[in-house]
C-alpha positions, 0 to 999 in steps of 0.5 A: 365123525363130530368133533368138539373143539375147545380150549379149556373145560370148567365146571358148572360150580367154578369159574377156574379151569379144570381141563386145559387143551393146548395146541401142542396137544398136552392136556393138564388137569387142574385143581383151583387153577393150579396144573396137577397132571400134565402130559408132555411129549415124554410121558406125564408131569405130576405137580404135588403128591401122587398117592397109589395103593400099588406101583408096578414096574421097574422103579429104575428111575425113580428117585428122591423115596424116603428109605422109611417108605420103601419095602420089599427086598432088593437085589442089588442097591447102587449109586453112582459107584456101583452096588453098594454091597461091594467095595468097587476095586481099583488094580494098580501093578506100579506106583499110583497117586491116589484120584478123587474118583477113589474116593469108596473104592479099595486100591489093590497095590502089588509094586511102587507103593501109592501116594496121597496127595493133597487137595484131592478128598473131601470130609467123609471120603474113604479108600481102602488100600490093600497089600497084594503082595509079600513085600512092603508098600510105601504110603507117601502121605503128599502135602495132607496132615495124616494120622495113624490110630492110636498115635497122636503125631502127624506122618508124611510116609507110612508102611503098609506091611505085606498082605496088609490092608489099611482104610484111609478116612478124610476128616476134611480136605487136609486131615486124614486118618488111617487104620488097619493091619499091617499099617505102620 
């Protein structure tokens, strides 16, 4: 069998490189010298815009696409969280002090009452809390400014009535307001 052995390949019409062999056996096309497509020892390295007619394959890793440039249905949208079409539920039978790790979920309370504390959240968290339970829930509001809608003084304690669900939503990291039936 023949063998050609060479380093880099160029067109007759350019002194630039346009095929690059290395002794690690990647290869990279080029244009104008510049590396486009690379391979690497785990698949290929793209450098700049990668145009197709059609993608197939899973996507799962995909990421960094534009919604604007994404059709097609989905069956299940998720982030870090969990499916975005669900509010992730955090189960508590005692009393609970709110974590940042809450921050989206819904916090389902039946005894103890729970406890916002202070330098925890950040602007734009919010948590949901749920009275699953025919007695009243302590809101202790710990060290963070707290507003209950449609009233303009500030709370350190709220009551979640029974069976009462109320939304928690951070304006920044000491000012949060609060909202829902049953909140009080």
């Amino acid at each position: 069998m023949s063998r050609i052995k060479v380093d880099d390949i160029q067109s007759r019409q350019s002194t630039d490189d346009a095929i690059s062999l290395a002794s690690d056996s990647s290869v990279s096309l080029k244009h104008s010298a510049s590396a486009k497509l690379t391979t690497t020892a785990t698949g290929v390295s793209v450098t700049g815009t990668c145009t197709a007619t059609t993608f197939s394959g899973s996507g799962a890793s995909l990421t960094s696409i534009p919604a604007a440039n994404v059709t097609g249905a989905f069956t299940s949208v998720t982030d870090s969280k969990g499916d975005l079409r669900d509010i992730p539920q955090n189960s508590q039978s005692s009393a609970y002090a709110l974590v940042a790790a809450d921050a989206g979920k819904h916090i389902s309370i039946t005894t103890g009452g729970v406890t916002i504390p202070a330098s925890v959240f950040a602007t734009g968290d919010a948590i949901t809390i749920v009275n699953d339970s025919a007695s009243d829930q302590t809101i202790t509001c710990s060290a963070v400014t707290t507003y209950l809608a449609n009233d303009t003084s500030t709370k350190s304690s709220l009551t979640l009535k029974a069976r009462g669900i109320a939304t928690f939503l951070f304006v920044s990291a000491t000012v949060v307001y609060g909202a829902g039936a049953g909140l009080e």
